[in-house]
SEVO-576625 format. One record per residue: residue in three letters; chain; x, y, z of N, C-alpha, C, O in turn. Coordinates in Angstrom, 3 decimals. Example, Ala and Ser with C-alpha at 12.3 -4.5 7.8 and 13.67 -1.06 7.14 Angstrom:
BEGIN
<r "ALA" "A" <13.190 -5.690 7.800> <12.300 -4.500 7.800> <13.200 -3.300 7.800> <14.236 -3.319 8.465>>
<r "SER" "A" <12.850 -2.250 7.080> <13.670 -1.060 7.140> <12.900 0.030 7.870> <13.409 1.138 8.039>>
end
This chain:
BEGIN
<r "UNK" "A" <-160.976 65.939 268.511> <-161.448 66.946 267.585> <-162.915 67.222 267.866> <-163.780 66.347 267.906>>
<r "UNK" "A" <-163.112 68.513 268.057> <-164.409 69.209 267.988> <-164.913 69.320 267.474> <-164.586 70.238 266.722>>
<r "UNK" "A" <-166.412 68.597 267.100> <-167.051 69.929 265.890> <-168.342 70.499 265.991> <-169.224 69.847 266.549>>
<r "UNK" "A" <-168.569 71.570 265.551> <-169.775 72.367 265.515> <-170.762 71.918 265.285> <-170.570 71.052 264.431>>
<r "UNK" "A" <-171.619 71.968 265.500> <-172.955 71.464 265.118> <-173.817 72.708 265.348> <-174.184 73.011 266.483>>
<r "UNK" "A" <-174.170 73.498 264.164> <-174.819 74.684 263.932> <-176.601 74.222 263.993> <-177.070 73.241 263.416>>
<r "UNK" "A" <-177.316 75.127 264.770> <-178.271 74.765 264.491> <-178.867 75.768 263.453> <-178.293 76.737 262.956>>
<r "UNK" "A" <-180.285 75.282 263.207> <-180.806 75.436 261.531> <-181.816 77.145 261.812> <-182.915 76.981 262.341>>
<r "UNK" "A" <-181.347 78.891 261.402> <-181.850 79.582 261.797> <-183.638 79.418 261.097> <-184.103 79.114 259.998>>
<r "UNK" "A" <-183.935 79.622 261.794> <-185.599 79.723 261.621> <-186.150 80.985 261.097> <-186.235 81.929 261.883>>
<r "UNK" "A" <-186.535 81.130 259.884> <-187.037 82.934 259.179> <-188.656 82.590 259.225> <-189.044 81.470 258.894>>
<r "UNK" "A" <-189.574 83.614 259.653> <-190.681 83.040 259.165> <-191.217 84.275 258.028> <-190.619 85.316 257.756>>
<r "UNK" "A" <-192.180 83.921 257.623> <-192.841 85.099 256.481> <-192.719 85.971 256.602> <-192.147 86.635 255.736>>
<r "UNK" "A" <-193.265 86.630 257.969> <-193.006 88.392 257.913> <-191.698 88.560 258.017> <-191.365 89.734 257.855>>
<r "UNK" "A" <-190.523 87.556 258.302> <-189.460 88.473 258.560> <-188.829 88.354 257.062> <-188.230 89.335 256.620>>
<r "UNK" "A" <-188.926 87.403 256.424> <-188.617 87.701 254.778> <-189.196 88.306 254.206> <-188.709 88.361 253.076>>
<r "UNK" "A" <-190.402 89.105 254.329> <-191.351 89.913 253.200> <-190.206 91.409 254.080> <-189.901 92.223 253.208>>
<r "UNK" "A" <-189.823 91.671 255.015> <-189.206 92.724 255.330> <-188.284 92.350 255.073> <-187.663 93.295 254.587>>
<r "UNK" "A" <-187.586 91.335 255.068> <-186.054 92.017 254.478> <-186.287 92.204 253.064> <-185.828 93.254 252.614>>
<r "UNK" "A" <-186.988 91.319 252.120> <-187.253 91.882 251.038> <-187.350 93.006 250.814> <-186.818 93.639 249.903>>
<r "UNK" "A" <-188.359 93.532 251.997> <-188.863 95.046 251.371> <-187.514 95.947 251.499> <-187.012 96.570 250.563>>
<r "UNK" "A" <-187.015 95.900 252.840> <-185.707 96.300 253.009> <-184.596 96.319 252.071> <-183.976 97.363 251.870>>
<r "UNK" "A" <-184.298 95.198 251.467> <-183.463 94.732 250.132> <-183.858 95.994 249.273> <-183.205 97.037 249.223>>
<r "UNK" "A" <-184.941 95.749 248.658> <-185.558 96.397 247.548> <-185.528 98.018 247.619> <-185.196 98.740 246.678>>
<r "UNK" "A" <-185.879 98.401 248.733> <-185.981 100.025 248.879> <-184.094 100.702 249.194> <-183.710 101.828 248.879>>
<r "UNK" "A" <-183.288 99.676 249.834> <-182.217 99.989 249.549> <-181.582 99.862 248.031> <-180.658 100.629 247.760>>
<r "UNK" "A" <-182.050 98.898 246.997> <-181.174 98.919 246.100> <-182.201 100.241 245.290> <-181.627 100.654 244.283>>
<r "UNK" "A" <-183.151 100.726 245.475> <-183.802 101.954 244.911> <-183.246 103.049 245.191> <-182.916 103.752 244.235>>
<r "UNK" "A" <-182.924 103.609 246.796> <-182.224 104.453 246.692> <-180.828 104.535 245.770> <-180.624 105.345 244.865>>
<r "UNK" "A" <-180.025 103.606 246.181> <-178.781 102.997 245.531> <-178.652 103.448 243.576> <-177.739 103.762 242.812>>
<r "UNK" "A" <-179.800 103.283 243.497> <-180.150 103.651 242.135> <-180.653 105.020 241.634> <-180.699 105.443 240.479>>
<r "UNK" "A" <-181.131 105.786 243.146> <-181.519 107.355 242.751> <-179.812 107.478 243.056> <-179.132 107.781 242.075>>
<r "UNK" "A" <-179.367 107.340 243.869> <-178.088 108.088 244.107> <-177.333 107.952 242.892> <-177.489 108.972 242.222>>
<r "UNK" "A" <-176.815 107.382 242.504> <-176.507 106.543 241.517> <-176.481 107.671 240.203> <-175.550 108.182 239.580>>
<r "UNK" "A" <-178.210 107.812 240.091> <-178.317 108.689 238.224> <-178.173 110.505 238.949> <-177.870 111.500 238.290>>
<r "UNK" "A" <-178.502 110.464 240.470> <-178.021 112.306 240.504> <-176.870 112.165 240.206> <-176.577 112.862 239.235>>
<r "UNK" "A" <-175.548 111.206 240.838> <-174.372 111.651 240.812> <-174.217 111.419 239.242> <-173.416 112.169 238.683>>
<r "UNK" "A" <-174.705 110.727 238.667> <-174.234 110.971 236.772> <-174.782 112.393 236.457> <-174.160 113.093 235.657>>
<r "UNK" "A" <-175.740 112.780 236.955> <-176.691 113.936 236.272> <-175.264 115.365 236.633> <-174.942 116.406 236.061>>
<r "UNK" "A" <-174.885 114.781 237.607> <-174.060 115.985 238.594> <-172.845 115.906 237.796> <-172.786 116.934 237.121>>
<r "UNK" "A" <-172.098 115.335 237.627> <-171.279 114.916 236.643> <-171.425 115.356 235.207> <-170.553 115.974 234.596>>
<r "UNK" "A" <-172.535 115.010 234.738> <-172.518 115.587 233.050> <-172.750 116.935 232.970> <-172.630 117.508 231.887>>
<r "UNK" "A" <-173.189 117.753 234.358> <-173.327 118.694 234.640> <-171.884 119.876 234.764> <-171.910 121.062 234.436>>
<r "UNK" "A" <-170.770 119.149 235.303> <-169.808 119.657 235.634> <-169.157 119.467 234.311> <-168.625 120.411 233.728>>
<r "UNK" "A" <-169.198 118.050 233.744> <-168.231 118.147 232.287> <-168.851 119.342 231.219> <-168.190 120.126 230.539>>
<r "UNK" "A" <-170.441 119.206 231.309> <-170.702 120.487 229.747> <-170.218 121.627 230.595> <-169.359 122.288 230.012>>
<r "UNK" "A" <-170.472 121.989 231.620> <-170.032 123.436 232.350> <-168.593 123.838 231.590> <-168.484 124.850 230.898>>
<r "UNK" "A" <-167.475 122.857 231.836> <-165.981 123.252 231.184> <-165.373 122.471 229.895> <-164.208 122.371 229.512>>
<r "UNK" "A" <-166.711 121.900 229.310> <-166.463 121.569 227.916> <-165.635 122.425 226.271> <-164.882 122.100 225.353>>
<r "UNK" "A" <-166.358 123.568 226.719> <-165.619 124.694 225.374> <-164.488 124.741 226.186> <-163.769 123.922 225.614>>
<r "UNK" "A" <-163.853 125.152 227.133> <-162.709 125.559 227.794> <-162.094 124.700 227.204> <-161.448 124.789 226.160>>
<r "UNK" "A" <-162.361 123.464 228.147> <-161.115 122.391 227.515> <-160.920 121.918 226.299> <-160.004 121.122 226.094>>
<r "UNK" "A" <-161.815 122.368 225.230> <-161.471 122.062 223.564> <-160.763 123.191 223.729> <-159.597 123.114 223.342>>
<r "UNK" "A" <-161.167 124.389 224.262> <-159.825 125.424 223.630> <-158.553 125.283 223.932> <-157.627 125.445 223.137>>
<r "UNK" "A" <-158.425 124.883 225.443> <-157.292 124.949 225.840> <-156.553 123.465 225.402> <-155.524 123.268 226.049>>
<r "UNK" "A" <-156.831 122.585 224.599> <-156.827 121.705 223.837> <-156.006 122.042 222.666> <-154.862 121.693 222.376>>
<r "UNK" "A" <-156.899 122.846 222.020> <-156.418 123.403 220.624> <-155.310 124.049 220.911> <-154.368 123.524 220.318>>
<r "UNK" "A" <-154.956 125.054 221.624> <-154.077 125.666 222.408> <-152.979 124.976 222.141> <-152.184 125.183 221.225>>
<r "UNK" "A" <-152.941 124.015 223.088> <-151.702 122.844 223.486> <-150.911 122.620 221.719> <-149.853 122.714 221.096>>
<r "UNK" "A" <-152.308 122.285 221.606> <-151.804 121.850 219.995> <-150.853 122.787 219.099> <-149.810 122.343 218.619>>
<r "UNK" "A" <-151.259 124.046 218.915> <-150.550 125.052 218.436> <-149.531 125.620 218.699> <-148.869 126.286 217.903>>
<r "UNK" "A" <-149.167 125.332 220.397> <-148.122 125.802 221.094> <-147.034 124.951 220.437> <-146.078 125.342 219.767>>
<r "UNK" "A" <-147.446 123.477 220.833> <-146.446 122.410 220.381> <-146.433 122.537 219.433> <-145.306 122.069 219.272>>
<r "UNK" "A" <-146.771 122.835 218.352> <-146.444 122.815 216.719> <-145.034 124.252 216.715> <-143.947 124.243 216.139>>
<r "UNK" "A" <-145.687 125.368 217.631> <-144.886 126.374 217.712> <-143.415 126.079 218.339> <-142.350 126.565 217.960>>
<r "UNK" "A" <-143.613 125.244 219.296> <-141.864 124.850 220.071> <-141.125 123.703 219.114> <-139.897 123.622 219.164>>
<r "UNK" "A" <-142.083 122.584 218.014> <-141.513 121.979 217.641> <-140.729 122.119 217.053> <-139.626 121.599 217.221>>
<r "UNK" "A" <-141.239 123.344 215.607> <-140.922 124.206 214.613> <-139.466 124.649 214.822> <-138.473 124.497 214.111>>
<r "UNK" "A" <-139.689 125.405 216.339> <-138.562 126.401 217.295> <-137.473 125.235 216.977> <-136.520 125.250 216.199>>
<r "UNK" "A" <-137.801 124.532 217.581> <-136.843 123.334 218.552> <-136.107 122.675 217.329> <-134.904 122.477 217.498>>
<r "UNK" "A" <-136.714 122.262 215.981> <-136.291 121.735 214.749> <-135.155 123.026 214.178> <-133.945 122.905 213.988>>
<r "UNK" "A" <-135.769 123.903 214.046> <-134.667 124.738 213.194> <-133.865 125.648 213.439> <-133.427 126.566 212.746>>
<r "UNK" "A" <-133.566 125.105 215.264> <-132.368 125.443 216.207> <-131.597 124.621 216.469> <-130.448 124.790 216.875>>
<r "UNK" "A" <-132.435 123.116 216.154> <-131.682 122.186 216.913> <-129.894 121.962 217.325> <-129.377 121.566 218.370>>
<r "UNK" "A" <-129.382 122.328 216.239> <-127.779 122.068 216.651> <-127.568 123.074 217.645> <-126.927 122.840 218.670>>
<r "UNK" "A" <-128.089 124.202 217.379> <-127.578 125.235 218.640> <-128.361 124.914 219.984> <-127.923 125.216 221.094>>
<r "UNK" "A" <-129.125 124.504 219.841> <-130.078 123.920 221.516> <-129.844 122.549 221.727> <-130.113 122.072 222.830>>
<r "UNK" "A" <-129.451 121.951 220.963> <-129.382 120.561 221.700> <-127.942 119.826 221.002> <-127.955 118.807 220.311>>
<r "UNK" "A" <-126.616 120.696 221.411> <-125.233 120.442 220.952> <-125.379 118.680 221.431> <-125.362 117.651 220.756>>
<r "UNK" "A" <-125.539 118.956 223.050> <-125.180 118.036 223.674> <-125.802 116.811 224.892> <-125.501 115.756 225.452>>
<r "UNK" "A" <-127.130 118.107 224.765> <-128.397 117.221 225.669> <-129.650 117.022 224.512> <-129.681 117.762 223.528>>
<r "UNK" "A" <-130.367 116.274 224.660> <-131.380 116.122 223.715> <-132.688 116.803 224.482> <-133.833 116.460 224.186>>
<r "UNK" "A" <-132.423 117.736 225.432> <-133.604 118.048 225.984> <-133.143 120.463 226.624> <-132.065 120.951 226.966>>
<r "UNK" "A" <-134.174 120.977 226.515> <-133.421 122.143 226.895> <-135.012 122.838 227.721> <-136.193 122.913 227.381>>
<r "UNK" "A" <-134.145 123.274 229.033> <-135.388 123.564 229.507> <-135.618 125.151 229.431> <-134.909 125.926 228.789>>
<r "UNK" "A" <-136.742 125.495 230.207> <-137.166 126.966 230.432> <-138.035 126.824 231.495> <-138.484 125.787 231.985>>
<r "UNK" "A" <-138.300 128.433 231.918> <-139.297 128.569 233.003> <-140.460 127.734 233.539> <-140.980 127.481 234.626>>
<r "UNK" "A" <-140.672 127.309 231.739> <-142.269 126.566 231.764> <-142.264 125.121 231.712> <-143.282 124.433 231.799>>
<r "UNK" "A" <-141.048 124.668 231.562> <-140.837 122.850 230.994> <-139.551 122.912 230.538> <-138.658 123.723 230.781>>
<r "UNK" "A" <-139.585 121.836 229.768> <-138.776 120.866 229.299> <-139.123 120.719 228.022> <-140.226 120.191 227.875>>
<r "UNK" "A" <-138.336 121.118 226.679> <-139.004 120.661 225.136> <-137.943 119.561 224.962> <-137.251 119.402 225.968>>
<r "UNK" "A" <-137.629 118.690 223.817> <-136.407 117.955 223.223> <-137.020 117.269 222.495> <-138.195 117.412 222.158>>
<r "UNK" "A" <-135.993 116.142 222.062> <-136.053 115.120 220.930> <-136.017 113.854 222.040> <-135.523 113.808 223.167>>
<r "UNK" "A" <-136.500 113.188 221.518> <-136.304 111.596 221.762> <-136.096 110.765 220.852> <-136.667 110.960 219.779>>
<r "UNK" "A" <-135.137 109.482 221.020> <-135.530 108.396 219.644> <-136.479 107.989 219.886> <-137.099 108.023 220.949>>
<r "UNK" "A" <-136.784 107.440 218.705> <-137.955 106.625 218.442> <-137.400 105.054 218.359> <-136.177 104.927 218.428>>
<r "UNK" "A" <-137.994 104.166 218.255> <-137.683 102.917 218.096> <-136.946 102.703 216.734> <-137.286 103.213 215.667>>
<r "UNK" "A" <-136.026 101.983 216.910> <-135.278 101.366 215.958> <-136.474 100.453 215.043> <-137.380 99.700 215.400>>
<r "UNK" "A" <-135.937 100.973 213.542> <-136.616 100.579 212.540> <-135.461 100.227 211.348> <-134.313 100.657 211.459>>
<r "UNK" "A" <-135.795 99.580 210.451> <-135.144 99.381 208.913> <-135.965 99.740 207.889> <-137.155 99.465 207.741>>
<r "UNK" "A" <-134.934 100.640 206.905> <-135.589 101.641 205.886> <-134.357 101.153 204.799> <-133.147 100.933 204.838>>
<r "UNK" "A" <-135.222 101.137 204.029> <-134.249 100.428 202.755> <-133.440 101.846 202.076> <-133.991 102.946 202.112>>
<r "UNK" "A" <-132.415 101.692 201.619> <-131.677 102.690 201.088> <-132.460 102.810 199.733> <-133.415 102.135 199.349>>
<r "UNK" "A" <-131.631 104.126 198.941> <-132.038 104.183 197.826> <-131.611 103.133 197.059> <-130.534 102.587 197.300>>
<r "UNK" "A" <-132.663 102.619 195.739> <-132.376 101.758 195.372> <-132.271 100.435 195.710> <-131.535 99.686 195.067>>
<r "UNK" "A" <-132.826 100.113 196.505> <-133.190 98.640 197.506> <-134.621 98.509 197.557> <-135.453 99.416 197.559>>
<r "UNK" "A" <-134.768 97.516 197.589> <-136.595 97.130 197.888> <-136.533 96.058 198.474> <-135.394 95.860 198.895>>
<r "UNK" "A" <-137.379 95.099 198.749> <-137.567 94.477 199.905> <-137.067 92.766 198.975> <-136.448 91.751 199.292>>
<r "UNK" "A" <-137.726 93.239 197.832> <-136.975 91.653 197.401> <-136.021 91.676 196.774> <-135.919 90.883 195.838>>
<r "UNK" "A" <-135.068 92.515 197.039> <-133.908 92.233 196.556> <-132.705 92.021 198.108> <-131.543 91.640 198.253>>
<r "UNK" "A" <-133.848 92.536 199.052> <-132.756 92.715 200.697> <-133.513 90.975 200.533> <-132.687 90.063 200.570>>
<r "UNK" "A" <-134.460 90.721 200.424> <-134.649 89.084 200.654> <-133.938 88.209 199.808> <-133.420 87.269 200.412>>
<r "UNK" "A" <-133.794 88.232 198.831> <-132.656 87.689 198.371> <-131.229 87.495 198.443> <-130.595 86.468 198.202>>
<r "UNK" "A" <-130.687 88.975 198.918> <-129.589 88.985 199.376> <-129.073 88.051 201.246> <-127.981 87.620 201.618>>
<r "UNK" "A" <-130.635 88.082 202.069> <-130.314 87.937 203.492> <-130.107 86.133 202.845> <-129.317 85.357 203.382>>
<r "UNK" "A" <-131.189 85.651 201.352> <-131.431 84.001 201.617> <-129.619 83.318 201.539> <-129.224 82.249 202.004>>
<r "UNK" "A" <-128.741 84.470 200.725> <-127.963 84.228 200.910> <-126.522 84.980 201.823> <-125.344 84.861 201.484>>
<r "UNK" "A" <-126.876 85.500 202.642> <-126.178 86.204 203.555> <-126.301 85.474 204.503> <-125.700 84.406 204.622>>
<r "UNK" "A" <-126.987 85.880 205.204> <-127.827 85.737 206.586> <-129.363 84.881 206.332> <-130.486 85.382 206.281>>
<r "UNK" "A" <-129.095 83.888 206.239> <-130.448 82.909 206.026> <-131.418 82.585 207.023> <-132.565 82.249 206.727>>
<r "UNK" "A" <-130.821 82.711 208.684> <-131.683 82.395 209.429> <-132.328 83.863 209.657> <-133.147 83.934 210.574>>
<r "UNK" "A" <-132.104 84.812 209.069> <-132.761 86.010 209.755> <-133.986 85.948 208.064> <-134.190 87.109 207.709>>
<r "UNK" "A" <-134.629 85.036 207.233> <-135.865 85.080 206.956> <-136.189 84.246 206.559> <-135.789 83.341 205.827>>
<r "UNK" "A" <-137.430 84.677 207.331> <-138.652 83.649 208.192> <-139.355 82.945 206.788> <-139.547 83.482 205.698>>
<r "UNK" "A" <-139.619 81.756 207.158> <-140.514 80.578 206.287> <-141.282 81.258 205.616> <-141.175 81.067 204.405>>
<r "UNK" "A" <-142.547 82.497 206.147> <-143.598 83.040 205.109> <-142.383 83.843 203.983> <-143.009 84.480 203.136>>
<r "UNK" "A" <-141.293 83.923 203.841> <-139.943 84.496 202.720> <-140.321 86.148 202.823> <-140.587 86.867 201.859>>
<r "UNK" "A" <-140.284 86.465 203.922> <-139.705 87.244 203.906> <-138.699 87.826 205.055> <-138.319 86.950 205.831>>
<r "UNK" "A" <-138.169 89.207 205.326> <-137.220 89.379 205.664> <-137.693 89.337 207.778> <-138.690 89.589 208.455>>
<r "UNK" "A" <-136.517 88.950 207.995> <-137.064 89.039 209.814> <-136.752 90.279 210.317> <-135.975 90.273 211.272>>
<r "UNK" "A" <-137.095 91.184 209.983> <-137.019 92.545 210.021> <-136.647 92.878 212.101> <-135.695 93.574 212.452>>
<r "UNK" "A" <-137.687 92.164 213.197> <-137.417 92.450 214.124> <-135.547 91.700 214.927> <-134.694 92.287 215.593>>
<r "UNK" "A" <-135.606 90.346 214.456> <-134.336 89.765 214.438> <-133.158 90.909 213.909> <-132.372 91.468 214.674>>
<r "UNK" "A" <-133.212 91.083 212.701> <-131.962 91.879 211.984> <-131.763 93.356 213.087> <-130.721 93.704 213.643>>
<r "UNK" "A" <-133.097 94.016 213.155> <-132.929 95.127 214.192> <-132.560 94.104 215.939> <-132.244 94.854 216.863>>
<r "UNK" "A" <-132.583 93.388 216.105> <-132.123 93.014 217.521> <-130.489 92.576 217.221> <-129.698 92.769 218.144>>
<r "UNK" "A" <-130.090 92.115 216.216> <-129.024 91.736 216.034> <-127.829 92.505 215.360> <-126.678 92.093 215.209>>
<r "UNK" "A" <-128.460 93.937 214.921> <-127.940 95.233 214.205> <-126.624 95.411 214.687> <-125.888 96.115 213.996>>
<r "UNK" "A" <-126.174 94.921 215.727> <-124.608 95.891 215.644> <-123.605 94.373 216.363> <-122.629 94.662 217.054>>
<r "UNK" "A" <-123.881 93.108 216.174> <-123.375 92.014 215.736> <-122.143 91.784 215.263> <-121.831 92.819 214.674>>
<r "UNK" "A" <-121.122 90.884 215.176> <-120.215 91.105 214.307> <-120.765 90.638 212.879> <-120.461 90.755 211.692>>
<r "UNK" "A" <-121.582 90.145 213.538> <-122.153 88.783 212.165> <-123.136 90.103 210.943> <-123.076 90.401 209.750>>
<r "UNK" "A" <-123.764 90.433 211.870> <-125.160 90.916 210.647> <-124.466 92.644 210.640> <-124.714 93.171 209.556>>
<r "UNK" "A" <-123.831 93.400 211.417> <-123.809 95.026 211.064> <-122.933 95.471 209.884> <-123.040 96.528 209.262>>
<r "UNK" "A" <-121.889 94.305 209.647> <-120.993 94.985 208.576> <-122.179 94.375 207.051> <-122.201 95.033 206.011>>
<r "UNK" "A" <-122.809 93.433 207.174> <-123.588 92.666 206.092> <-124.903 93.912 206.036> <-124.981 94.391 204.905>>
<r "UNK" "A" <-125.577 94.303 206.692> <-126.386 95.275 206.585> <-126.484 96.308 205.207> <-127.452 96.345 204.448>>
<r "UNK" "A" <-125.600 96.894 205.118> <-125.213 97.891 203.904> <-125.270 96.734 202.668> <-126.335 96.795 202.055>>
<r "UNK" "A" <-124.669 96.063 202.353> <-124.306 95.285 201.735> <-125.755 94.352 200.775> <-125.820 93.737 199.711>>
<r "UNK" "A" <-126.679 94.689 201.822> <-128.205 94.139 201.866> <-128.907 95.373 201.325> <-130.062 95.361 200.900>>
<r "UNK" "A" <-128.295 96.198 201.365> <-129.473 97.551 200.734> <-130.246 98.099 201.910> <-131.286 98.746 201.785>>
<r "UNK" "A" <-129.574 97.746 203.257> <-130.183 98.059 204.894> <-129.964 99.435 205.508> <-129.297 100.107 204.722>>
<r "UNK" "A" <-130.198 99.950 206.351> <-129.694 101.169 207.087> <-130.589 100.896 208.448> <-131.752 100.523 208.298>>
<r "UNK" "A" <-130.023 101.091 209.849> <-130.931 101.515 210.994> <-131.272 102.612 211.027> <-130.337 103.378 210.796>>
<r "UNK" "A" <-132.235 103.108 211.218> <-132.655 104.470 211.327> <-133.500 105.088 212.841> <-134.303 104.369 213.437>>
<r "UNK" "A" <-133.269 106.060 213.162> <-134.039 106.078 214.819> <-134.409 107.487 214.764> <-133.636 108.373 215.127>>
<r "UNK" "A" <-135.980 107.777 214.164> <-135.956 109.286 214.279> <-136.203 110.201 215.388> <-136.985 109.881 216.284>>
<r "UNK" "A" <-135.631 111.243 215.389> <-136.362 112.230 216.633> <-137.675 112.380 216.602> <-138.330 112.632 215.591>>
<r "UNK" "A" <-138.230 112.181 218.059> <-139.406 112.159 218.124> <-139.609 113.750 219.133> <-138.926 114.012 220.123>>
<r "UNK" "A" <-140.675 114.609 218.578> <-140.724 115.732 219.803> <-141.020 115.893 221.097> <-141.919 115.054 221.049>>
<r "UNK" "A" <-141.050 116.308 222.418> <-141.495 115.949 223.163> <-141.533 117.344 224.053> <-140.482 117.962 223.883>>
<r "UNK" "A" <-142.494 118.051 225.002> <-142.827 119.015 225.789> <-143.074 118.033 227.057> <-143.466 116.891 226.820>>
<r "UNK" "A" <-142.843 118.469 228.476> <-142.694 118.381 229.994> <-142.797 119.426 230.197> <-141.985 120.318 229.950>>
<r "UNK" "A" <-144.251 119.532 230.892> <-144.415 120.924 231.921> <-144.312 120.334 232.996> <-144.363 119.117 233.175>>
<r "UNK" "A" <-144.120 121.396 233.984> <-143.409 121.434 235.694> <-144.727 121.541 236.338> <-144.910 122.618 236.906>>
<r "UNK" "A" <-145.823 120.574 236.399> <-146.840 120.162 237.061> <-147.106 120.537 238.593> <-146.717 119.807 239.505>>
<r "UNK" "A" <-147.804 121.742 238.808> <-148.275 122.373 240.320> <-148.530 120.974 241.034> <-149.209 120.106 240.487>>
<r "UNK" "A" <-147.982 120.811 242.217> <-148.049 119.778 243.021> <-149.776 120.122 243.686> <-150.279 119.366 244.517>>
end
C-alpha cells in the first residue's frame, strides 16, 4: 500500500492580501448583480400589475358565470359525465371528500351515545365520535347498515371546476 505524502503549499502575504482582494471585489460585484436583477424584476412585475388584478377579477366572474350555468343545467349537461367540454376548456363537478353530516334531528351527542353502544371501537378515549374511522369504514357490513340508525349520512358534495386547453 501506497501513500501520499502531500507536501505543505506555501502562501505568502502578498498572495493572500490578493486573493482577499480578489474574494472581496468578486462577492461585490455578485452583490451589484444581484440588486439590478431585483430592481429589473420589480420593474417588470409593477409594469403588468393592474393587468393581472384585472384579468384576475375576470377569471373570477367568468367562473361564478359557468358555475351558475353549469348548476342550473346540471342534469341536462352532466346526465352522464361529470365534466362537459367546449372550445375553451373543460367546466364540471367533482366530489369532494367524504364527510359526515348529521341528519335532521341528530347532534353529535346523541350519534356518541348511540356509536358507545353500537359500534364502540369507532369512539375515541377523548368521547367522542371517530368520525375519520366511521368514514373509512362507511360501506362495511358492520358500520353502513348501523349508520342511519346513528343519526349518520355520507355526504360528498360537488365541487366546481374549469380546465382551460393551455397554449403549449
Amino acid at each position: 500500500m501506497k501513500t501520499k505524502v502531500r507536501k505543505a503549499l506555501t502562501v505568502t502575504q502578498e498572495q493572500f492580501e490578493e486573493a482577499m482582494q480578489r474574494y472581496a471585489e468578486a462577492e461585490r460585484r455578485e452583490a451589484e448583480i444581484g440588486k439590478a436583477i431585483e430592481m429589473e424584476v420589480n420593474e417588470v412585475l409593477s409594469k403588468y400589475e393592474d393587468e393581472r388584478l384585472c384579468l384576475s377579477q375576470g377569471k373570477q366572474i367568468a367562473f361564478g358565470i359557468a358555475r351558475i350555468y353549469c348548476s342550473e343545467n346540471k342534469n341536462a349537461l352532466f346526465g352522464k359525465r361529470r365534466s362537459v367540454g367546449t372550445m375553451h376548456g373543460v367546466a364540471g363537478f367533482r366530489l369532494g371528500t367524504p364527510a359526515l353530516r348529521l341528519q335532521k334531528g341528530a347532534n353529535w351527542s346523541m350519534v356518541l351515545a348511540a356509536l358507545k353502544e353500537k359500534l364502540p371501537e369507532y369512539v375515541r378515549t377523548t368521547e367522542e365520535p371517530a368520525k375519520a374511522m366511521l368514514l373509512a369504514d362507511r360501506n362495511t357490513e358492520k358500520v353502513a347498515p348501523v349508520l342511519m340508525e346513528l343519526g349518520l349520512q355520507v355526504v360528498q358534495d360537488d365541487l366546481f371546476y374549469i380546465e382551460t386547453g393551455k397554449a403549449a
